[in-house]
N, C-alpha and C positions, 0 to 999 in steps of 0.2 A: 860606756857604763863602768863604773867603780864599784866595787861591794864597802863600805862601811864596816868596822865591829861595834858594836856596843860592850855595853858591862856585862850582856848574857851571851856568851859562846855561842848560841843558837839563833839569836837574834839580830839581824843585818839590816841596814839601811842601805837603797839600790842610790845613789847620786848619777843621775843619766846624763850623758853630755848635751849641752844646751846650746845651740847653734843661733845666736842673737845677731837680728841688724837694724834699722835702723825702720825696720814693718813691723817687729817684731820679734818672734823665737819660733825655732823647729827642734823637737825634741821626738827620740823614739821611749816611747812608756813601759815597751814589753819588747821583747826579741828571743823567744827560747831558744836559738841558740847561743845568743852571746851569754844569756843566764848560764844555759848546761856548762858554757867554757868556763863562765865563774863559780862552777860547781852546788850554781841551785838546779838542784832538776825539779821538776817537779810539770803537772800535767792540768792545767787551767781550765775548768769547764763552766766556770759562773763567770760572770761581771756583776757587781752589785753598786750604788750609789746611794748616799744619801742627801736630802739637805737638808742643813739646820737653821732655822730663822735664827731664832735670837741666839748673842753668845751667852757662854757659859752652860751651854746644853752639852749631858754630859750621856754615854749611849754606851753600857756596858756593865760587869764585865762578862763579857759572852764568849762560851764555844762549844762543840759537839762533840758527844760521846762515841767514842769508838765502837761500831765500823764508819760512823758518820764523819770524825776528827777532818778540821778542815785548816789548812795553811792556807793564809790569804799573804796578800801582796797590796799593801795599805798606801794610797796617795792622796792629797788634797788638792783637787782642782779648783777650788776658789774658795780663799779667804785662809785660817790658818787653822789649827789642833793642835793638841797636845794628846800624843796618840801612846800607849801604852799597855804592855805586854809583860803577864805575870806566869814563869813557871810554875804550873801544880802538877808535874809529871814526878810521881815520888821519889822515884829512883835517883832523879837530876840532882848532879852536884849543883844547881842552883837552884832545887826547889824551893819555892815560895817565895823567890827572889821579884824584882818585876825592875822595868826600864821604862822611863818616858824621854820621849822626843817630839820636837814640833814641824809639824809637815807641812810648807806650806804652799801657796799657788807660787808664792817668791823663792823658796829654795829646790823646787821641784822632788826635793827627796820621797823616798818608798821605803816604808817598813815593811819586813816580810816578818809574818810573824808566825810561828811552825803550831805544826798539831802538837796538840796537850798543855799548850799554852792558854789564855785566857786573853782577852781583847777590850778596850774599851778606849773611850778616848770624851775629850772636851774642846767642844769648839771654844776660841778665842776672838773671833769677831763673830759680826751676825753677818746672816747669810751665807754658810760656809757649805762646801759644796765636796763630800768622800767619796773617793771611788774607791772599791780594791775586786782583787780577781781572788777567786777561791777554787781549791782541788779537788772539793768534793759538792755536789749539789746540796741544799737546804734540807736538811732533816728536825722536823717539826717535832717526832717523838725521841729525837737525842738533842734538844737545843737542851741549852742549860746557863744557867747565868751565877755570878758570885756578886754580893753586895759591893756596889760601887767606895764604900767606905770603910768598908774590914781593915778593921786593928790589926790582924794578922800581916798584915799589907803594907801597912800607914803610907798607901800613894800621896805625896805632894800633889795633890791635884790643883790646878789657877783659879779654883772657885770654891769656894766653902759651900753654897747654897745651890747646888746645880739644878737645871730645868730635867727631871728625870720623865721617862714613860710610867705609867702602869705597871707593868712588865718589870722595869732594872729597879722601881722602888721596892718590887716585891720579891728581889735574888735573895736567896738565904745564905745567911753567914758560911765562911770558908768551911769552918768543922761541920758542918750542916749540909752541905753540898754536895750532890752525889756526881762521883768523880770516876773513872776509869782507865785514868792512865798512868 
């Protein structure tokens, strides 16, 4: 495994070695300790999954309020995203910054995206298929979400018109958002 930088100090892509022949590929997805060697520590108690039929389905931006704050570890296991990760930690010399990257079944990469971050991403074909592992279990009375489209932001997102829930149509704008970290 390799760690990646992006443009957010905080925010790393994992590149796993991928062991291809002519059946296929063997890859290791997780190994805490080659992460601790690469100085992610961190302590994994969820696995979560989604799928997305059609593309351009867009699912975020989501994260939990402290003591819930959760670090996930973002892959795509079939088809592709454009997965993306926004600083709202106010103190961060990159507050309100954000990064995207594309994750896909073809590049095997993992974002890891830390607490006080914000998360969301867009499938790019259909039938796309996310996994990521998180630190802290599901807390239903600290979820929180930020509008998938805040100006404050202005994400390059691959779709103008996205497939949204209920739910990521109805996140309140950045200044609107209640925040704790």
């Amino acid at each position: 495994m390799e760690i990646l930088q992006t443009n957010l100090k905080d925010v790393v892509m994992i590149e796993p070695n991928v062991y291809a022949d002519d059946r296929g590929y063997f890859l290791e997805t997780y190994n805490k300790g080659t992460l601790e060697k690469l100085g992610l520590n961190g302590d994994f108690v969820q696995d979560n999954q989604s799928l997305s039929k059609p593309a351009g389905t867009l699912r975020g931006l989501h994260y939990q309020l402290i003591p819930d704050a959760q670090t996930k570890i973002v892959r795509c296991v079939q088809g592709a995203i454009y997965d993306v990760a926004v600083d709202i930690r106010k103190e961060s010399p990159t507050y309100k910054q954000w990064v995207g990257v594309v994750l896909s079944a073809y590049n095997q990469r993992q974002l890891v995206v830390p607490k006080g971050f914000a998360h969301g991403f867009c499938t790019l074909v259909p039938d796309t298929l996310v996994a990521y592992k998180v630190d802290h279990s599901y807390s239903p009375q600290n979820d929180r979400g930020i509008r998938w489209n805040d100006p404050t932001f202005a994400i390059d997102w691959p779709c103008s018109n996205p497939v949204l829930s209920k739910k990521d149509r109805s996140h309140p704008l950045f200044h609107e958002a209640d925040m704790n970290f």
